[in-house]
C-alpha positions as CSV (number, residue, x, y, z in Angstrom):
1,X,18.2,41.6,22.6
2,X,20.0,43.6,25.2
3,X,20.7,42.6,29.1
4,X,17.6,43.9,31.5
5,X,17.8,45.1,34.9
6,X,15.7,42.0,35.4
7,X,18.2,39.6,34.2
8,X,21.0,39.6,37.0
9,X,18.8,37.9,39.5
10,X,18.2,35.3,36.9
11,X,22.1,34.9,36.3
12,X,22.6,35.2,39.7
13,X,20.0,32.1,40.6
14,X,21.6,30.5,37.7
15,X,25.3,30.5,39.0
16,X,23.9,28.9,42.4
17,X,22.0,26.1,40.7
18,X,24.9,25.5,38.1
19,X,27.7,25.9,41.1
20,X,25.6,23.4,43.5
21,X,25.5,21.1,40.9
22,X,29.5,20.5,40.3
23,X,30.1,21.3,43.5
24,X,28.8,20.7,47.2
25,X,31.5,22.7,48.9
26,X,30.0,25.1,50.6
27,X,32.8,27.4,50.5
28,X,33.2,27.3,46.6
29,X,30.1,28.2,45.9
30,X,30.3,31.1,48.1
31,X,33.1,32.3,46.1
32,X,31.6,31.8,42.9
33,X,28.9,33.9,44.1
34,X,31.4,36.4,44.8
35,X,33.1,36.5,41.6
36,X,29.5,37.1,39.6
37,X,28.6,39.3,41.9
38,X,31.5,41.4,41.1
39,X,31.3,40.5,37.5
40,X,27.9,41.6,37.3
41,X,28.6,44.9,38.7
42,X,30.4,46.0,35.1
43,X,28.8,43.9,32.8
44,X,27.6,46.0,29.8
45,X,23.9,46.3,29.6
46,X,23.7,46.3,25.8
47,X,25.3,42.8,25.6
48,X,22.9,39.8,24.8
49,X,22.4,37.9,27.8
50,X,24.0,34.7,26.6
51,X,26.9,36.6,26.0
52,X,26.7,37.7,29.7
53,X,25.6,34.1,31.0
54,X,28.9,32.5,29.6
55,X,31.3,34.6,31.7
56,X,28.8,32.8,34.9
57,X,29.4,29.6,33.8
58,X,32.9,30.1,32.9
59,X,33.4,31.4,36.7
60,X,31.9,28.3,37.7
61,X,33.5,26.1,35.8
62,X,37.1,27.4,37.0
63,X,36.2,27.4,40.7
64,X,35.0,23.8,40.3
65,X,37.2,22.3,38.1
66,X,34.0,21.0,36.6
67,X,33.7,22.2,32.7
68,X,30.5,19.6,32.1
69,X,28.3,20.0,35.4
70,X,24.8,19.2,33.5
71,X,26.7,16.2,31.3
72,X,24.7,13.5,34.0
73,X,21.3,16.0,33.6
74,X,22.2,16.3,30.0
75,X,22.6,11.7,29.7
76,X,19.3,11.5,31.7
77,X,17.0,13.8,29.4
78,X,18.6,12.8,26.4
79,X,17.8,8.5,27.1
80,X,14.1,9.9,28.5
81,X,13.3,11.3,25.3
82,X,15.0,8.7,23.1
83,X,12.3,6.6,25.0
84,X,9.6,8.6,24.2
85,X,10.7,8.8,20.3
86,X,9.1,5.7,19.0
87,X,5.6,7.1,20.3
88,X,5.7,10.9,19.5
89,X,7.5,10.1,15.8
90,X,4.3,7.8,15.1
91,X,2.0,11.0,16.4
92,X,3.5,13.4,13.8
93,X,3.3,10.6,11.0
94,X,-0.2,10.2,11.7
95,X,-1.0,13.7,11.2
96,X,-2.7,15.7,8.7
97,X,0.0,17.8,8.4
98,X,3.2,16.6,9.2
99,X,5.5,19.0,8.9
100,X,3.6,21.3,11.1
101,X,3.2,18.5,13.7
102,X,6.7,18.4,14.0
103,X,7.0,21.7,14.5
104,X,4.9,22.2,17.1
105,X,6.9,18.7,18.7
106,X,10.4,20.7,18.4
107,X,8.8,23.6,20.5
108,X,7.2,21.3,23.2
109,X,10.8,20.1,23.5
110,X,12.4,23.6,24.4
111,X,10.9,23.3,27.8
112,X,13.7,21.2,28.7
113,X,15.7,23.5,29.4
114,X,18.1,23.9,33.0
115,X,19.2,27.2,32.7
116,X,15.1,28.4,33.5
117,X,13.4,25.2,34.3
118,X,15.2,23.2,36.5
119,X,12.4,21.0,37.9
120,X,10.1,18.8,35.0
121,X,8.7,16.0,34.3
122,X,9.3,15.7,30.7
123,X,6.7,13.3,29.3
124,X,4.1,15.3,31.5
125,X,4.8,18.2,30.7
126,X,5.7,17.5,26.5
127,X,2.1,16.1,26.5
128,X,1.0,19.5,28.5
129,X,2.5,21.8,26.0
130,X,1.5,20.0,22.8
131,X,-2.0,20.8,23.9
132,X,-1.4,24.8,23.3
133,X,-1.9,26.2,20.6
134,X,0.7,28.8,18.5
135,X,0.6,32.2,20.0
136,X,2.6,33.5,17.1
137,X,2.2,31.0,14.3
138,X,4.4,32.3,11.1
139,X,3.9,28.9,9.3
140,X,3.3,30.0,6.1
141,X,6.0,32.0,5.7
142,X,8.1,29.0,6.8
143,X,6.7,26.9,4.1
144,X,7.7,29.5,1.7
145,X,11.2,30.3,2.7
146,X,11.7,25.8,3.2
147,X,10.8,25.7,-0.6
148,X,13.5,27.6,-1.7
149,X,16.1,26.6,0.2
150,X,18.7,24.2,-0.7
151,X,20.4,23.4,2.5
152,X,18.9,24.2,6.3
153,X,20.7,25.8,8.9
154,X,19.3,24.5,12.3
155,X,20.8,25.6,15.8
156,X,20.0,23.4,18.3
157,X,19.7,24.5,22.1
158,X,19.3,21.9,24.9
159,X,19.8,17.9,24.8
160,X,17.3,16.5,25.2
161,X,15.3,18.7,23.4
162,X,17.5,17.5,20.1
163,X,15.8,14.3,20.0
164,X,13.0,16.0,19.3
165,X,14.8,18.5,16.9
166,X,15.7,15.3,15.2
167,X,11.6,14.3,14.5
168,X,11.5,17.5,12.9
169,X,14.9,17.1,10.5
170,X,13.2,13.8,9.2
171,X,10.1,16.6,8.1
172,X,12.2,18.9,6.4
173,X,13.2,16.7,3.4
174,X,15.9,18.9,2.8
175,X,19.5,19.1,3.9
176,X,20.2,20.1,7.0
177,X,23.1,21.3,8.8
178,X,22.7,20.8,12.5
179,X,24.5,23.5,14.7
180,X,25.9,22.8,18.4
181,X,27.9,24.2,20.8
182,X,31.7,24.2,20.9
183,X,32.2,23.3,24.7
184,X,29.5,22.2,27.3
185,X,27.5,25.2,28.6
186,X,24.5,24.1,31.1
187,X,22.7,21.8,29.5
188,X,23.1,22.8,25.4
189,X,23.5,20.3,22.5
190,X,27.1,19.7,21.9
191,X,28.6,17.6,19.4
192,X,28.4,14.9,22.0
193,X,24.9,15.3,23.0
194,X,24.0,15.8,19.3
195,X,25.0,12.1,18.3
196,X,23.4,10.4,21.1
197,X,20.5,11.6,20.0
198,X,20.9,10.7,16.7
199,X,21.3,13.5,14.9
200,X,24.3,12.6,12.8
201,X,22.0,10.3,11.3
202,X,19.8,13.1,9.5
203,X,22.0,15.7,9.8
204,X,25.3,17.0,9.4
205,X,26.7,18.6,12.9
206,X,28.7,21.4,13.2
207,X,29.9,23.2,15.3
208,X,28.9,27.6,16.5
209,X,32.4,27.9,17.1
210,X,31.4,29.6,20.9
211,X,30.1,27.9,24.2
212,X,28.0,30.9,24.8
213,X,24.3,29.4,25.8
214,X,23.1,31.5,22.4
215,X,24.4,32.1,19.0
216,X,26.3,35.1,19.6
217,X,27.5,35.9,16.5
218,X,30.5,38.0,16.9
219,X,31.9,34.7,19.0
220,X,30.7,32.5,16.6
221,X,33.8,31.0,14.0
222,X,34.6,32.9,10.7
223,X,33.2,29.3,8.6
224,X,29.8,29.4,11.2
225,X,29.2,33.2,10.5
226,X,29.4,32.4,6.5
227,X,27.2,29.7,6.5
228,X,24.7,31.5,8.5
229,X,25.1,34.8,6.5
230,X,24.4,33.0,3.0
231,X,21.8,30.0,4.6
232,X,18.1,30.6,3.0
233,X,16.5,29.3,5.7
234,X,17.9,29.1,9.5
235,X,15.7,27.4,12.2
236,X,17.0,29.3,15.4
237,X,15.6,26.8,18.4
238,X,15.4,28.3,22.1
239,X,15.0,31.4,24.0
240,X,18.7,31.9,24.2
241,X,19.6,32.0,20.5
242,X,16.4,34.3,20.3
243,X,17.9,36.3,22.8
244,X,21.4,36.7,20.9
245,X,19.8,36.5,17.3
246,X,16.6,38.1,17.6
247,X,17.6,41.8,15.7
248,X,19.3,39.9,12.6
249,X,18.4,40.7,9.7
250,X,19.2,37.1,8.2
251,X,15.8,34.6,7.7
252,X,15.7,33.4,10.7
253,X,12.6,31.8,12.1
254,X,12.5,31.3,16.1
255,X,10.7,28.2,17.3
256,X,10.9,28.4,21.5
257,X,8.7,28.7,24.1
258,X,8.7,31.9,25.8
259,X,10.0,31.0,29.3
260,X,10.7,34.8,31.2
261,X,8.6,38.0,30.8
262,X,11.3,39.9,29.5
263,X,11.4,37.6,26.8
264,X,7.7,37.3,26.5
265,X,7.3,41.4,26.5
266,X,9.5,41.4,23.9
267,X,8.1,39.0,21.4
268,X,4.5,40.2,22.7
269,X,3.6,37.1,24.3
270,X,2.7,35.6,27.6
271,X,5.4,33.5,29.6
272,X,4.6,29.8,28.3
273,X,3.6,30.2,24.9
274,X,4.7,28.2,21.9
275,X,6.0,30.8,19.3
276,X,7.0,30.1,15.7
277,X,8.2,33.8,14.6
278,X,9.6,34.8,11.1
279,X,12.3,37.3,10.8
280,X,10.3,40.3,10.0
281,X,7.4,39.4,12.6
């Protein structure tokens, strides 16, 4: 998915959150406001967003000093939902189907997400979003392409929200290979993040090889892009990875909640939907 005219103010509001947050000097920030500014002004428009929202946060993270300025954020929702597991991983084994159950969980878990929603209350509003139904609900097709598969390729997007990627894993009963970021990046999974949450536990974690917030594949690692390239099946969680994966032609299925009308235009969706969407959908 390419970069829209309506993106920059988004990047833009997300360099002052992410710049108030690692820093409260007043003049720094206006600096880094400076410097995207200018940056901005020759970004190429065909690049994926995430590709475009790294060189923001890299600017931040150089004027700050501050690589990690989500890592308390990223503590906080990561020990909320570990809270909340207990209670939510009884709801999906009760369920008639379980597997889809924990699907719809792992969706309700991308709204925790700082780089759009900044301001939640997470058990409110998991409990909110488990109430929708799938606007775009390619189950089926997932069930199909899970059967054949011998190992799973799942990249994770925001702690946090892994805990709840985790619920899911245990639904798969299939190997799984759990993808994170390579540095911090707002508030995505890293390897870090991954293990608090438990993930090493049912999955094996690896890392994209890029801090990019979304799977940009031509910054991914040589090993990453070969696993992904040969995977069966590759759960893609998150509107960024959408945004950076969404015209591959590997079997990718996107499980997010569309969270900006761009995004929503292009999927053909309404801004808050749950969306499980196969690769040809």
């Amino acid at each position: 998915m390419r970069t829209y005219l309506d993106c920059i103010p988004c990047l833009m509001n997300q360099a002052l959150r992410a710049a108030r947050l690692a820093t409260d000097n007043e003049e720094i920030i206006k600096t880094i406001m400076d410097e995207v500014g200018l940056m901005i002004k020759d970004i190429p428009m065909e690049n994926p967003p995430p590709k475009t929202a790294l060189r923001v946060y890299r600017i931040v993270a150089e004027l700050t000093g501050n690589p990690d300025p989500c890592r308390d954020l990223k503590n906080h929702h990561t020990r909320k939902v570990l809270e909340l597991y207990p209670t939510l991983k009884e709801k999906v084994s009760r369920s008639t189907d379980r597997l889809l159950a924990g699907i719809r969980l792992a969706i309700a878990g991308n709204v925790i997400d700082f780089g759009i929603n900044y301001s939640l209350n997470i058990e409110k509003d998991i409990d909110r979003i488990l109430k929708q139904d799938l606007v775009v609900s390619d189950y089926d097709q997932f069930r199909e392409c899970l059967t054949v598969a011998d190992e799973i390729l799942y990249i994770g997007d925001n702690a946090g929200e892994s805990v709840l990627d985790r619920i899911l894993i245990e639904e798969l009963n299939k190997p799984v290979r759990y993808i994170v970021r390579s540095a911090p990046i707002i508030n995505d999974v890293t390897h870090t993040d991954a293990v608090q949450a438990g993930l090493d536990k049912v999955a094996t974690l690896m890392a994209s090889g890029t801090d990019a917030p979304g799977t940009v594949m031509e910054i991914c690692s040589p090993e990453f892009r070969e696993m992904f390239y040969r995977s069966k099946l590759v759960i893609s969680k998150g509107q960024g990875n959408f945004e950076a994966l969404s015209e591959t032609s590997a079997p990718v299925f996107f499980l997010l909640i569309a969270k900006c009308p761009i995004v929503a235009r292009d999927i053909g969706v309404d801004v808050g939907d749950m969306i499980l969407k196969a690769p040809s959908a």
